[in-house]
Biopython code that builds the backbone (N, CA, C, O; Angstrom):
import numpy as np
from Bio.PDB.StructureBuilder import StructureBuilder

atoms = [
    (1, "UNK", "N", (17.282, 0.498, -33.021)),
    (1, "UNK", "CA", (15.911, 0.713, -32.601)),
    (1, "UNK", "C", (15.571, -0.251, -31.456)),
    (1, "UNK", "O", (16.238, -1.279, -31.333)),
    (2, "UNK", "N", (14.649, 0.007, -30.681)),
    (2, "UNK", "CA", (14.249, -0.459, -29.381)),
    (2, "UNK", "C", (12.581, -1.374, -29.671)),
    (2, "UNK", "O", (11.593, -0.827, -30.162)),
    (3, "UNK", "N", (12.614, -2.102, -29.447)),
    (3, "UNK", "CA", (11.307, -2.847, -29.886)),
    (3, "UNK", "C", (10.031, -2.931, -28.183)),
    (3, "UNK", "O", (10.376, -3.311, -27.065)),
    (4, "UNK", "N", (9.150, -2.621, -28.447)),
    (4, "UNK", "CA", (8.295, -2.075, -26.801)),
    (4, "UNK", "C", (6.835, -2.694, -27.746)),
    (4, "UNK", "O", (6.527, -2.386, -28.897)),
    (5, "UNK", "N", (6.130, -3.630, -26.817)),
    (5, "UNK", "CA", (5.188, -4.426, -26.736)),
    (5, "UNK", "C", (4.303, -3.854, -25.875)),
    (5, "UNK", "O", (4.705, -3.842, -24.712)),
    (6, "UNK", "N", (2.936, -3.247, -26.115)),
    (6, "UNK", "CA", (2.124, -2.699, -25.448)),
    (6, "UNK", "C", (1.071, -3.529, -25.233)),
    (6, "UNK", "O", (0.625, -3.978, -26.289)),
    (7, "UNK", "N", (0.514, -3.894, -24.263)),
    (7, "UNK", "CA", (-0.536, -5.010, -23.985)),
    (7, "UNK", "C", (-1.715, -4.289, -23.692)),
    (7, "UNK", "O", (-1.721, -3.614, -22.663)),
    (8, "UNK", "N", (-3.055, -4.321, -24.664)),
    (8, "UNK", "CA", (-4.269, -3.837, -23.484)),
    (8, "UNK", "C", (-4.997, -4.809, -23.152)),
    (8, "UNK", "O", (-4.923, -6.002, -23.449)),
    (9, "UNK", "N", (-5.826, -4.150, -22.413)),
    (9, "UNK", "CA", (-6.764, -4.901, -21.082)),
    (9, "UNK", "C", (-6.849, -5.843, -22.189)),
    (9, "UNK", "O", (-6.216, -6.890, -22.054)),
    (10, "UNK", "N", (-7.706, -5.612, -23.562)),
    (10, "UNK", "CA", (-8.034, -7.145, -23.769)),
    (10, "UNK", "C", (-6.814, -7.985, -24.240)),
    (10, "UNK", "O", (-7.219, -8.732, -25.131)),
    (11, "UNK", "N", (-5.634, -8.151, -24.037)),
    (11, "UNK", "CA", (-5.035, -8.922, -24.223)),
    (11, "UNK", "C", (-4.769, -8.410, -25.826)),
    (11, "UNK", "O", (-4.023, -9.244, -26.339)),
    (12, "UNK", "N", (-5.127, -7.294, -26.841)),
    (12, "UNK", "CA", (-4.014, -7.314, -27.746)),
    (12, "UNK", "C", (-2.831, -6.476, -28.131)),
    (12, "UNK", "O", (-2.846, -5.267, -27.899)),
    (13, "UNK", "N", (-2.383, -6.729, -28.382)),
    (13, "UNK", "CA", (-0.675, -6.509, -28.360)),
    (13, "UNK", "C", (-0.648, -5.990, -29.751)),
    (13, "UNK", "O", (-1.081, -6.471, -30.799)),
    (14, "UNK", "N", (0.231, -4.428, -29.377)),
    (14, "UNK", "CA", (0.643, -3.324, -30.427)),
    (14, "UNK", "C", (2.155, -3.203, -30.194)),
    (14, "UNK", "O", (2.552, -2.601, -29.197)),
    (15, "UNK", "N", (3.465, -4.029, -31.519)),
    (15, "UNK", "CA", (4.809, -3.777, -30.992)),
    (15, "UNK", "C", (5.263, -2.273, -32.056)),
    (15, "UNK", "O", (4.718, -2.048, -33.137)),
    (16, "UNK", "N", (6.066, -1.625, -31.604)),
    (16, "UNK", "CA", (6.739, -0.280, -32.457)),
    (16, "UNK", "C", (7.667, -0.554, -31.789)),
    (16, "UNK", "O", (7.747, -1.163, -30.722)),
    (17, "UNK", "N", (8.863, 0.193, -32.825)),
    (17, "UNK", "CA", (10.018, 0.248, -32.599)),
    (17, "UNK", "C", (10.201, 2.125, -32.464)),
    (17, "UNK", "O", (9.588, 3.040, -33.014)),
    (18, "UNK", "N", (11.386, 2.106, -31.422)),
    (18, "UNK", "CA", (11.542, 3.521, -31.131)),
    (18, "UNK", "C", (12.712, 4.001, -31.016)),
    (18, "UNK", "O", (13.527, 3.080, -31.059)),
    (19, "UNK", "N", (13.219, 5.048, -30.885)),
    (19, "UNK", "CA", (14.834, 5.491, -30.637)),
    (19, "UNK", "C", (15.430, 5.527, -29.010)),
    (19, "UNK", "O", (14.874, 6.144, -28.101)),
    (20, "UNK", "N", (16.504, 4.839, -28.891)),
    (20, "UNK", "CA", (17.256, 5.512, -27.834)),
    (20, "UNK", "C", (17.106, 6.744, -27.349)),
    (20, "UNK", "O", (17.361, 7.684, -28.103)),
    (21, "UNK", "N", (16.642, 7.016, -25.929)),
    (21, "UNK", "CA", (16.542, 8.357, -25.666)),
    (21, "UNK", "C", (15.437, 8.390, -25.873)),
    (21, "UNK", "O", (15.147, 9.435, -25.290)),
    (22, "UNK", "N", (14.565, 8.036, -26.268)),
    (22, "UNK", "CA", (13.044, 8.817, -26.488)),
    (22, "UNK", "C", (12.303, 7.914, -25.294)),
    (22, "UNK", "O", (12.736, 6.831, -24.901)),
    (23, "UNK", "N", (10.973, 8.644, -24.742)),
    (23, "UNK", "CA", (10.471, 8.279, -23.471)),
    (23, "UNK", "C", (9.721, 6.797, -24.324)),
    (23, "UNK", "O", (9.987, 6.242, -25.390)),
    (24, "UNK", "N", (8.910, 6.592, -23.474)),
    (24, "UNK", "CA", (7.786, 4.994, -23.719)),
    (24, "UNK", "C", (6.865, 6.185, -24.406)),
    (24, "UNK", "O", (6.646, 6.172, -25.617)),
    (25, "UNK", "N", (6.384, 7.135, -23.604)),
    (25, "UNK", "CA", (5.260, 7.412, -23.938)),
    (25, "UNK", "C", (5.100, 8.286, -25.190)),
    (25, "UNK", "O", (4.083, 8.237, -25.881)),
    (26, "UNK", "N", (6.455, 9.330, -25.535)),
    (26, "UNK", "CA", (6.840, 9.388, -26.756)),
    (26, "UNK", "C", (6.584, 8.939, -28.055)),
    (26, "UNK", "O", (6.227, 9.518, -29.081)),
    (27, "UNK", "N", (6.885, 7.593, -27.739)),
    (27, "UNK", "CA", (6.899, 6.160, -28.542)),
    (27, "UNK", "C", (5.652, 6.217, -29.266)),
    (27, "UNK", "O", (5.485, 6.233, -30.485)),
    (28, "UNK", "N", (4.491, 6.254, -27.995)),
    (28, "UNK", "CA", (3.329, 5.451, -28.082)),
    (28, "UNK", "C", (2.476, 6.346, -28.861)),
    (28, "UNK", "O", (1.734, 6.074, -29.805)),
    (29, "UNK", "N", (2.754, 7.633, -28.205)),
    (29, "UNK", "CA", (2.057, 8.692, -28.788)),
    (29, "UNK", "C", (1.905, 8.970, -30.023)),
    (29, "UNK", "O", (0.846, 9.290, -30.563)),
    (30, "UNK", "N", (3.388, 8.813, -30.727)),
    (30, "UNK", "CA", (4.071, 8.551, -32.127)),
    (30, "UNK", "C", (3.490, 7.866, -33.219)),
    (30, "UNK", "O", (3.441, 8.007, -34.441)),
    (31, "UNK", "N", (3.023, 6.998, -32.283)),
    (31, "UNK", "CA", (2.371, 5.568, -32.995)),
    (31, "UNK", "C", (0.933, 5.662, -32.642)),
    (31, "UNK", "O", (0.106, 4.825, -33.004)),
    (32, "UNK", "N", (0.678, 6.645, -31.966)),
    (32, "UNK", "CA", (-1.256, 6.663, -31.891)),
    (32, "UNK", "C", (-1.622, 5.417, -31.278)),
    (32, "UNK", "O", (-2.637, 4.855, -31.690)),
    (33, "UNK", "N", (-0.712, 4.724, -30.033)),
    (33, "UNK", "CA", (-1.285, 3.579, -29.237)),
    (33, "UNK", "C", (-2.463, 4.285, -28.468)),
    (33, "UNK", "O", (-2.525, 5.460, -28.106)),
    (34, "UNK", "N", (-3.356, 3.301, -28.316)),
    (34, "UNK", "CA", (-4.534, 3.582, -27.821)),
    (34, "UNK", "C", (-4.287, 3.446, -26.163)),
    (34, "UNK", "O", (-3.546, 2.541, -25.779)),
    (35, "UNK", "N", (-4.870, 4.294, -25.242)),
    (35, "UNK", "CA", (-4.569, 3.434, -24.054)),
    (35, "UNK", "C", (-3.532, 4.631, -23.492)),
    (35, "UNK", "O", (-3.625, 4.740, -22.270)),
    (36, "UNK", "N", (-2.445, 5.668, -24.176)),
    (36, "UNK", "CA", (-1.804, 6.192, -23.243)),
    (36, "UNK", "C", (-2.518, 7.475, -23.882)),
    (36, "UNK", "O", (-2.817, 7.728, -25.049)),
    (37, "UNK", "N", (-2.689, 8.224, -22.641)),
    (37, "UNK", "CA", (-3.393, 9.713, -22.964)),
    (37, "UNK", "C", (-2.512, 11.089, -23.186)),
    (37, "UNK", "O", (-2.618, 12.100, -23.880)),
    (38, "UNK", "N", (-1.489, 10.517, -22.119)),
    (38, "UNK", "CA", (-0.546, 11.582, -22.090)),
    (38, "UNK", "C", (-1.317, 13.105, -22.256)),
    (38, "UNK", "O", (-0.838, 13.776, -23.170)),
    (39, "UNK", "N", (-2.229, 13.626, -21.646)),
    (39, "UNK", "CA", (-2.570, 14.576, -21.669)),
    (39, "UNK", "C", (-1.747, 15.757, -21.228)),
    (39, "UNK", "O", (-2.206, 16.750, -21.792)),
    (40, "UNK", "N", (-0.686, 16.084, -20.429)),
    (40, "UNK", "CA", (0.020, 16.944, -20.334)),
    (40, "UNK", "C", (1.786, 16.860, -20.959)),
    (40, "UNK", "O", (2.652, 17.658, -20.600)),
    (41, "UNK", "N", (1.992, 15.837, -21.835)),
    (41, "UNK", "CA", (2.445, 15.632, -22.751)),
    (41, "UNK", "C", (3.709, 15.688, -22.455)),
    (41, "UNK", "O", (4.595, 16.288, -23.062)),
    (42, "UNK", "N", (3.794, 14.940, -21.341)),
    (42, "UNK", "CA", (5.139, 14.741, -20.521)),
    (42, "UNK", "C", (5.789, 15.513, -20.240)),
    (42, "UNK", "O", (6.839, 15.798, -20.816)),
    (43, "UNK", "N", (5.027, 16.399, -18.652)),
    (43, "UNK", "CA", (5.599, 17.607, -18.143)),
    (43, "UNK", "C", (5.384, 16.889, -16.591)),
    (43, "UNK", "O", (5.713, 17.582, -15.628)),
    (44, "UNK", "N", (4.798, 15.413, -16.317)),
    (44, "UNK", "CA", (5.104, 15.226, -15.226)),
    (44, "UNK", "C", (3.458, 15.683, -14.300)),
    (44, "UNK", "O", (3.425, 14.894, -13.356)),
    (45, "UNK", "N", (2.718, 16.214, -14.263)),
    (45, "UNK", "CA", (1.496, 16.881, -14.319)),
    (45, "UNK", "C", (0.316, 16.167, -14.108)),
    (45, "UNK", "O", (-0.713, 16.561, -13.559)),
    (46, "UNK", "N", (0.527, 15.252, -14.521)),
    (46, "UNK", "CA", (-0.902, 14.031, -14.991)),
    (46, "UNK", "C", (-0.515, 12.695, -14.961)),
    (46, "UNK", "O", (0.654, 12.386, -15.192)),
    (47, "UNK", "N", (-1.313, 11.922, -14.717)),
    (47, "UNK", "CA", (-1.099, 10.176, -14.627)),
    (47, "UNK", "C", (-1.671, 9.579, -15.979)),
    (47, "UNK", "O", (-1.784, 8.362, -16.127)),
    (48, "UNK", "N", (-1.955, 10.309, -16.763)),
    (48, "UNK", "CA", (-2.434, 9.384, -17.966)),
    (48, "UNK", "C", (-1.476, 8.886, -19.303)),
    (48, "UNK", "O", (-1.705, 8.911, -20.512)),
    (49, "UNK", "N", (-0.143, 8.361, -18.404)),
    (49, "UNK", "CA", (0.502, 7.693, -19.178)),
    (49, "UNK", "C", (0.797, 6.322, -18.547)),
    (49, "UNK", "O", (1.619, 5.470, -18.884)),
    (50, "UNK", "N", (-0.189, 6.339, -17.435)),
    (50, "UNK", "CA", (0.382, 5.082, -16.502)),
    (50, "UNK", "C", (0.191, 3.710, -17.109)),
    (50, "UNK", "O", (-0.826, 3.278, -17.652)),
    (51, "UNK", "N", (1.547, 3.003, -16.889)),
    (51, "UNK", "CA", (1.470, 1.380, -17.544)),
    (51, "UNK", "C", (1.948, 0.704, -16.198)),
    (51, "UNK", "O", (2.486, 1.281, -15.253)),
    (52, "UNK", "N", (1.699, -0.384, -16.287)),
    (52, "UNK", "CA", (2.103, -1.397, -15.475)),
    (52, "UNK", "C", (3.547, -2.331, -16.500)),
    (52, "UNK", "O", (3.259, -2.810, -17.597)),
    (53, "UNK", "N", (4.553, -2.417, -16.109)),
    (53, "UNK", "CA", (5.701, -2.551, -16.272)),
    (53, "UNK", "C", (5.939, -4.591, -16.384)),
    (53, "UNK", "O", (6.047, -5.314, -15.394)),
    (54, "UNK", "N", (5.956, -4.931, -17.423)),
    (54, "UNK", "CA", (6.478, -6.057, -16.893)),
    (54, "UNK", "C", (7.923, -6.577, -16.465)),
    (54, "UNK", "O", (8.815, -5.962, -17.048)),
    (55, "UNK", "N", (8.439, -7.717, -15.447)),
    (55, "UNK", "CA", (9.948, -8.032, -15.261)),
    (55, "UNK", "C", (9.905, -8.938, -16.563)),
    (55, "UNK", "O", (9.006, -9.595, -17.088)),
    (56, "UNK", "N", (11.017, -8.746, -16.823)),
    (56, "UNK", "CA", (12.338, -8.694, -16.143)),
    (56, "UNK", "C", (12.360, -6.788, -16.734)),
    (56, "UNK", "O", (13.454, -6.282, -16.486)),
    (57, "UNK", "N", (11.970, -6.406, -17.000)),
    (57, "UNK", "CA", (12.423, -5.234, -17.296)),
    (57, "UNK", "C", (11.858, -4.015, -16.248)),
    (57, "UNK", "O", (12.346, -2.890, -16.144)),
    (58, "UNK", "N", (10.729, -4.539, -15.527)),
    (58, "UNK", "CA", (10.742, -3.566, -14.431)),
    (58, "UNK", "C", (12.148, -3.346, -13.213)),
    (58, "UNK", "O", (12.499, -2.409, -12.496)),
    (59, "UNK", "N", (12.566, -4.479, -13.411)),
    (59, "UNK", "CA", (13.813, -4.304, -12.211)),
    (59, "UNK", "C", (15.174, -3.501, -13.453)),
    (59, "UNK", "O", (16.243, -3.009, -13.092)),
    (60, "UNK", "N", (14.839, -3.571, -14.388)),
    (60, "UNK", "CA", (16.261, -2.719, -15.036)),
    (60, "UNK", "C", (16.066, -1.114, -15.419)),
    (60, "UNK", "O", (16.722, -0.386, -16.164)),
    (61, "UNK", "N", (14.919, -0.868, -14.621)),
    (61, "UNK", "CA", (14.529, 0.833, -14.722)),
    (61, "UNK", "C", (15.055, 1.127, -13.119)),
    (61, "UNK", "O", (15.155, 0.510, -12.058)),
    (62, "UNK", "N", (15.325, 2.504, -13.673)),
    (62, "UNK", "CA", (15.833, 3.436, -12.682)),
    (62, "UNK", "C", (14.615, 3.374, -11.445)),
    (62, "UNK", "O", (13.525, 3.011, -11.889)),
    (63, "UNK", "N", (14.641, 3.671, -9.983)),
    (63, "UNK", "CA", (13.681, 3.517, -9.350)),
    (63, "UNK", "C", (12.883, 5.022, -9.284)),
    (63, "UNK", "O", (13.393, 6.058, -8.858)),
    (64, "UNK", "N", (11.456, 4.869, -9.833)),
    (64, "UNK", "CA", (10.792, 5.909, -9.646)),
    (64, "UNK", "C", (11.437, 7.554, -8.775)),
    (64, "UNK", "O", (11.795, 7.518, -7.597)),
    (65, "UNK", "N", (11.460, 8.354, -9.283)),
    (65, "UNK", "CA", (11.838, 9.749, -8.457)),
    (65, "UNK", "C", (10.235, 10.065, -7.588)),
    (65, "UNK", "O", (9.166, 9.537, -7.895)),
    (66, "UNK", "N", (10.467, 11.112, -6.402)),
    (66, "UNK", "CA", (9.846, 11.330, -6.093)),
    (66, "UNK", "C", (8.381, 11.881, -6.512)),
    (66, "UNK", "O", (7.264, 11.610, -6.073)),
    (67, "UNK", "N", (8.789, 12.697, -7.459)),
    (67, "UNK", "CA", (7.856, 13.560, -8.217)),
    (67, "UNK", "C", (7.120, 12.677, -9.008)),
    (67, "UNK", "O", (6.035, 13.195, -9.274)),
    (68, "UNK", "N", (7.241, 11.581, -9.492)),
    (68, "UNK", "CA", (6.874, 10.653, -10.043)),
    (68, "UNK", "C", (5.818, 10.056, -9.135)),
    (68, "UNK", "O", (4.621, 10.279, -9.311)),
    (69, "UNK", "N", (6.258, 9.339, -8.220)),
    (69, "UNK", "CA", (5.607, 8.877, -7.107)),
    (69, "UNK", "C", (4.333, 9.561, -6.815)),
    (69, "UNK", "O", (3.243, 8.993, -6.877)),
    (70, "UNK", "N", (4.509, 10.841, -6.485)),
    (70, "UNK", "CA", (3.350, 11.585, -6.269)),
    (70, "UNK", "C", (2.461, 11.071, -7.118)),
    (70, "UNK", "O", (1.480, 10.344, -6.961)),
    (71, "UNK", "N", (3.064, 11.665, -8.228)),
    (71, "UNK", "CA", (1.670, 11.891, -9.776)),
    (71, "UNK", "C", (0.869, 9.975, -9.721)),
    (71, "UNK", "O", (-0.353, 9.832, -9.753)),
    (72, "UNK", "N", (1.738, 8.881, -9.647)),
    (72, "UNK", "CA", (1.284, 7.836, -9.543)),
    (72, "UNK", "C", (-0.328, 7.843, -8.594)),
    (72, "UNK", "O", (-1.356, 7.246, -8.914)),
    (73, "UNK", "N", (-0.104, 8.713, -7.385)),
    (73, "UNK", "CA", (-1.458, 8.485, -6.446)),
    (73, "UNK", "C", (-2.352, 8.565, -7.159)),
    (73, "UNK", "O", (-3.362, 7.865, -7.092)),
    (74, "UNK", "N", (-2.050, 9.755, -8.262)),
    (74, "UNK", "CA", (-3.285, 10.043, -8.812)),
    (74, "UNK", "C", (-4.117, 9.256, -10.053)),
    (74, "UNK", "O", (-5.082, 9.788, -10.602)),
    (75, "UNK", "N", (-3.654, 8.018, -10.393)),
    (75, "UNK", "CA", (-4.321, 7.155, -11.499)),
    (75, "UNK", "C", (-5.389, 6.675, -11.102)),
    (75, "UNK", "O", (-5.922, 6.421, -10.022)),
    (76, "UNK", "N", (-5.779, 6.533, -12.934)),
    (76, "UNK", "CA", (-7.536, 6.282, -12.639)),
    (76, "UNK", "C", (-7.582, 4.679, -12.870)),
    (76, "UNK", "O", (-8.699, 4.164, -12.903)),
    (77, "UNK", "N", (-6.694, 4.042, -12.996)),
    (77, "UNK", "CA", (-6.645, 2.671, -13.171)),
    (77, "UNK", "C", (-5.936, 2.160, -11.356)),
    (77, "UNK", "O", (-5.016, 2.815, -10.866)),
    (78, "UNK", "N", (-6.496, 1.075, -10.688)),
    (78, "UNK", "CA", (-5.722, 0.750, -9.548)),
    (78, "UNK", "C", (-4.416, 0.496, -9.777)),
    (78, "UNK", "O", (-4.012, -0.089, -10.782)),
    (79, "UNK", "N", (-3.483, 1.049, -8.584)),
    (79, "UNK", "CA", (-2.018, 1.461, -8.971)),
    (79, "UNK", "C", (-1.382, 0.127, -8.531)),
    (79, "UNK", "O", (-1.804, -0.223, -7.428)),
    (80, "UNK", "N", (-0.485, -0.717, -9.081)),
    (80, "UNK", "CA", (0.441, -1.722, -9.112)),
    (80, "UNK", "C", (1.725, -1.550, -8.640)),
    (80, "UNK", "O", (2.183, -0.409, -8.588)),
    (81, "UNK", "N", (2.794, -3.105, -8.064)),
    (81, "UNK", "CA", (3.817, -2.597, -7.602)),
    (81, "UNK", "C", (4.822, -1.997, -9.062)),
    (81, "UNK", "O", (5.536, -0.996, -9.118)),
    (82, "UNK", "N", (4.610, -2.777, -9.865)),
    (82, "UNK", "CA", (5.684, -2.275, -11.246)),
    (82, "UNK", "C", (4.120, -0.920, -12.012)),
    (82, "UNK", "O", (3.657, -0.817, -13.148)),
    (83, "UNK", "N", (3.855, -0.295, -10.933)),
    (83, "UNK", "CA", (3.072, 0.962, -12.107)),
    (83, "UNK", "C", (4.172, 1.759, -12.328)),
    (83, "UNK", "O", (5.169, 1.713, -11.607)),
    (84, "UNK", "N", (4.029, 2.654, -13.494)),
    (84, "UNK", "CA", (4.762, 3.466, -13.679)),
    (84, "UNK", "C", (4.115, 4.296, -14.746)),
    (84, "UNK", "O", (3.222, 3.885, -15.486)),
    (85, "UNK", "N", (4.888, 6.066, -14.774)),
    (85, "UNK", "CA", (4.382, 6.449, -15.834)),
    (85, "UNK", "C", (5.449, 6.576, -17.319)),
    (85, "UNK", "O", (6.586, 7.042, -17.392)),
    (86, "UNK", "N", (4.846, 6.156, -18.073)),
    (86, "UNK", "CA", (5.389, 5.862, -19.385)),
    (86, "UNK", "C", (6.289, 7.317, -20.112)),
    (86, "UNK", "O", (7.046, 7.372, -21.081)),
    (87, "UNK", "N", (5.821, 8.345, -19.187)),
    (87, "UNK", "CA", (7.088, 9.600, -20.002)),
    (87, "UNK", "C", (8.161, 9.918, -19.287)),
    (87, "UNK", "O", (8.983, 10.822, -19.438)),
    (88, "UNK", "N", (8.004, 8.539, -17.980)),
    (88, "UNK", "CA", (9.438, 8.538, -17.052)),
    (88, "UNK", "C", (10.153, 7.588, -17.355)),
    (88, "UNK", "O", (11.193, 7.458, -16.709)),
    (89, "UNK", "N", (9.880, 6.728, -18.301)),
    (89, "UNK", "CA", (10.731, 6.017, -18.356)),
    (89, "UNK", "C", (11.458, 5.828, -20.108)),
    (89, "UNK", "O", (10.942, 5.413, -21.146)),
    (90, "UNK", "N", (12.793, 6.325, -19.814)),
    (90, "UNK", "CA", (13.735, 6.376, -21.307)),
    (90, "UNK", "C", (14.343, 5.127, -21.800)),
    (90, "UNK", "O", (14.920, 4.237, -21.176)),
    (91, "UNK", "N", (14.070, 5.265, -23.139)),
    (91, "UNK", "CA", (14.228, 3.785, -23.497)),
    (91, "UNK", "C", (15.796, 3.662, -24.017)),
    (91, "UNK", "O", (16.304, 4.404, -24.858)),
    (92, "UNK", "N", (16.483, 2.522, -23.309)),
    (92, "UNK", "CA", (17.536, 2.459, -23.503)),
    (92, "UNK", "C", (17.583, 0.962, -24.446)),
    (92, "UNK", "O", (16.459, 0.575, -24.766)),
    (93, "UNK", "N", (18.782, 0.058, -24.938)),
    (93, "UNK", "CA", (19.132, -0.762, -25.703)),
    (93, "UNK", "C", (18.765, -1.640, -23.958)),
    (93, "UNK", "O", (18.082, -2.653, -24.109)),
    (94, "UNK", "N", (19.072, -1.392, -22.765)),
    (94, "UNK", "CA", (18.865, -2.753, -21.817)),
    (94, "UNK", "C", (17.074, -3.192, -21.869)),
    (94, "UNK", "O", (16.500, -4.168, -21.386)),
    (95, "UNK", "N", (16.594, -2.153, -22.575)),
    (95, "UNK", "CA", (15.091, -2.025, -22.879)),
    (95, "UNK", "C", (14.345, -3.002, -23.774)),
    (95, "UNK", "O", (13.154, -3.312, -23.754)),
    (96, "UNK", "N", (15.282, -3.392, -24.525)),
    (96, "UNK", "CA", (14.676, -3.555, -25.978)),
    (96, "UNK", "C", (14.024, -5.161, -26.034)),
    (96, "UNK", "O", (14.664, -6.086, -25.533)),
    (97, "UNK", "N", (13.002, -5.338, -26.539)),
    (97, "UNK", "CA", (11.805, -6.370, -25.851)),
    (97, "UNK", "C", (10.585, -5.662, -24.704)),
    (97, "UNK", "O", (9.493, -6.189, -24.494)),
    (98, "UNK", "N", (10.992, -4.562, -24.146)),
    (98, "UNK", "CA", (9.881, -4.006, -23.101)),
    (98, "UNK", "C", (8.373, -4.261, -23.510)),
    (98, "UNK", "O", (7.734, -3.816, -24.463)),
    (99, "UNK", "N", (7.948, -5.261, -22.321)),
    (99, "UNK", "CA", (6.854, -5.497, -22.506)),
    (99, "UNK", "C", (5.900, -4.985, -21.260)),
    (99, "UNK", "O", (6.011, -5.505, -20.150)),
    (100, "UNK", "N", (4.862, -3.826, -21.549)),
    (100, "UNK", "CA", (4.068, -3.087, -20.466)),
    (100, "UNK", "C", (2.847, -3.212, -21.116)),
    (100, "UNK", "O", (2.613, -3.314, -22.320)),
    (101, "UNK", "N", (1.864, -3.184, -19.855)),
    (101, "UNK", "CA", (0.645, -3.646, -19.902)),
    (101, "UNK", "C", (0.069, -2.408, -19.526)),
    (101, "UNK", "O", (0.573, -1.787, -18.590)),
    (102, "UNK", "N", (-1.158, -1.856, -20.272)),
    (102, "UNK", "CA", (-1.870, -0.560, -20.886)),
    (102, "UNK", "C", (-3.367, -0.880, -19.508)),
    (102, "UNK", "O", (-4.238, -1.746, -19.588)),
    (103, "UNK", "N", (-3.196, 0.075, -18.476)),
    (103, "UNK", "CA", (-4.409, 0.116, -17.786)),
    (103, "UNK", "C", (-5.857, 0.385, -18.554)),
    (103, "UNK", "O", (-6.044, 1.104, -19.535)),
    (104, "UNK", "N", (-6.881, -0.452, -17.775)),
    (104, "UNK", "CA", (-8.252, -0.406, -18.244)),
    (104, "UNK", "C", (-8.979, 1.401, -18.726)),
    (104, "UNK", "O", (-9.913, 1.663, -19.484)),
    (105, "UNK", "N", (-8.177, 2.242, -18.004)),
    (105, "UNK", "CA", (-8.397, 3.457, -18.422)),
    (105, "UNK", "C", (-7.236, 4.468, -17.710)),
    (105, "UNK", "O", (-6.580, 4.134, -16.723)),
    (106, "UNK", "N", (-7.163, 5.229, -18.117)),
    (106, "UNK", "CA", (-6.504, 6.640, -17.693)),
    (106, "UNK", "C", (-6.967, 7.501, -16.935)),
    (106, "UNK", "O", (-6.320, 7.972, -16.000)),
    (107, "UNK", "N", (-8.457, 7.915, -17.302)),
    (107, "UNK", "CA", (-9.192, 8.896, -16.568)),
    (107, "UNK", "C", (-10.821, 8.433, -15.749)),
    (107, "UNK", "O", (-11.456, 9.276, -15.116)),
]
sb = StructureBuilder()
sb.init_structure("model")
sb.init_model(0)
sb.init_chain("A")
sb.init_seg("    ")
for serial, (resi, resn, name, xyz) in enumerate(atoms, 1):
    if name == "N":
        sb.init_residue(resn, " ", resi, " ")
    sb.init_atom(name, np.array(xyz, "f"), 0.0, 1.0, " ", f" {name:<3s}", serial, name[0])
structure = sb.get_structure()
């Protein structure tokens, strides 16, 4: 299991453990974290899974795809250099500790 630390705005911290292969936002959803909306339920579509990524583990993700990029313009929280959306990124064992920080809102 993969252990992922979700931070919100106010500073408290929700950890779950998740499977290899399964997205962040998967995870979160799973677990009814507050904070990711995932409204199109990871089809790529919508920005309301956006987290801000902390290092050391932002540099051990794959670099954003294009299509990704796009959907990023569209967040309702101001967009960061480690933003990302949480149903792009698969949680692997180089993962495990991932600690991402939950924008002030989604929409």
């Amino acid at each position: 299991m993969i252990k992922i630390h979700l931070v919100a705005p106010d500073g408290a911290e929700t950890t779950l453990e998740a499977k290899p292969g399964e997205s962040l936002m998967q995870a979160a959803v799973a677990a009814n974290v507050q904070g990711i909306e995932a409204d199109c339920g990871g089809l790529l579509t919508c920005a309301t899974c956006h987290v801000y990524v902390r290092e050391p583990f932002a540099g051990r993700l794959p670099p954003p795809r294009d299509d990704e990029l796009a959907m990023l313009e569209f967040t309702a929280a101001p967009r960061r250099p480690h933003s990302r959306l949480s149903c792009q990124i698969e949680l692997t064992p180089a993962l495990d500790g991932l600690v991402v920080d939950l924008p002030p809102t989604q929409h």
